[in-house]
N, C-alpha and C positions, 0 to 999 in steps of 0.2 A: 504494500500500500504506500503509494507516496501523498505525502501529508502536509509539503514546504514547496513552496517554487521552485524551480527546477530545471535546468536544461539536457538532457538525453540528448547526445551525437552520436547513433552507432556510424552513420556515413555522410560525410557532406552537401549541401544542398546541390540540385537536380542530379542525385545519384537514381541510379534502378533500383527499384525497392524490390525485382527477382533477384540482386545482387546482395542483399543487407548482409555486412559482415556480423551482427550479432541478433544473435537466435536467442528468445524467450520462452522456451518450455513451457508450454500451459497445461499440467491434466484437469484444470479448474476451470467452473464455469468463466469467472475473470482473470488473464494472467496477470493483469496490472489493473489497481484499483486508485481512481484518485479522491484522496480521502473529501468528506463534505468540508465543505469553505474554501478548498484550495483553491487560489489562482495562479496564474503562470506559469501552468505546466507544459513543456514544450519537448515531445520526445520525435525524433526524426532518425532515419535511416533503422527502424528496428525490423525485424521478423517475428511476428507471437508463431507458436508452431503449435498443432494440437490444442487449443482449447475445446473442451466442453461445450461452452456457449461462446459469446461474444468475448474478443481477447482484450479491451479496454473497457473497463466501466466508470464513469463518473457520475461521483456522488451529487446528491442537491447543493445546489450553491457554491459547484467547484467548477474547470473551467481547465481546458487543455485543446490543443493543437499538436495533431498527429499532421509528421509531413514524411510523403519516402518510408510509410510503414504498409506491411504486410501481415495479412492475417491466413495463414495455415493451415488446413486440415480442419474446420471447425465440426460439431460434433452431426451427423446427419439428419438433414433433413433443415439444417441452419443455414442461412443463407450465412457466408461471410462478411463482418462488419468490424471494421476500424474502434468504434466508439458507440456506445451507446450511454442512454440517457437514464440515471436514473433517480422516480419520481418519489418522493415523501407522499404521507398520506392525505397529505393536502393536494396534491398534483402539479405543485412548482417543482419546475425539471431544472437541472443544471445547463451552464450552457458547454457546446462540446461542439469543435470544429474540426470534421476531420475529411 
């Protein structure tokens, strides 16, 4: 879970994201989770490999930019997705740019 601002560079900008030299092992619904409240999270050039479900999750009220990432093997019948949004029981979503 990352919980602080942050900048993630597995590969430089306009790299191939079939290229990413670093791999994220997911056997979990989320392989990287960004914690509620966070802002600035900025990860680029990764590969999630194998998740479960969706390989980015951010929480309410956090806030990340996926650039040059790849999402892996996700579990069947799951469409692969970068980032997904997730809601409190109120239904304010986080914001998530991916």
């Amino acid at each position: 879970s990352i919980a602080k601002p942050v900048m993630v560079v597995g590969a430089p900008k306009d790299s191939d994201p079939d290229a990413a030299p670093v791999l994220v092992t997911a056997p979990a619904p989320y392989a990287i989770t960004i914690a509620e409240g966070t802002q600035a999270v900025q990860l680029w050039g990764l590969a999630v490999v194998h998740p479960t479900g969706v390989g980015v999750g951010v929480q309410k009220s956090a806030e990340a930019t996926l650039e040059y990432v790849r999402i892996d093997g996700p579990a069947a019948g799951r469409p692969p997705s970068g980032c997904r949004r997730l809601r409190d029981a109120a239904g304010s979503g986080a914001s998530c740019t991916a």
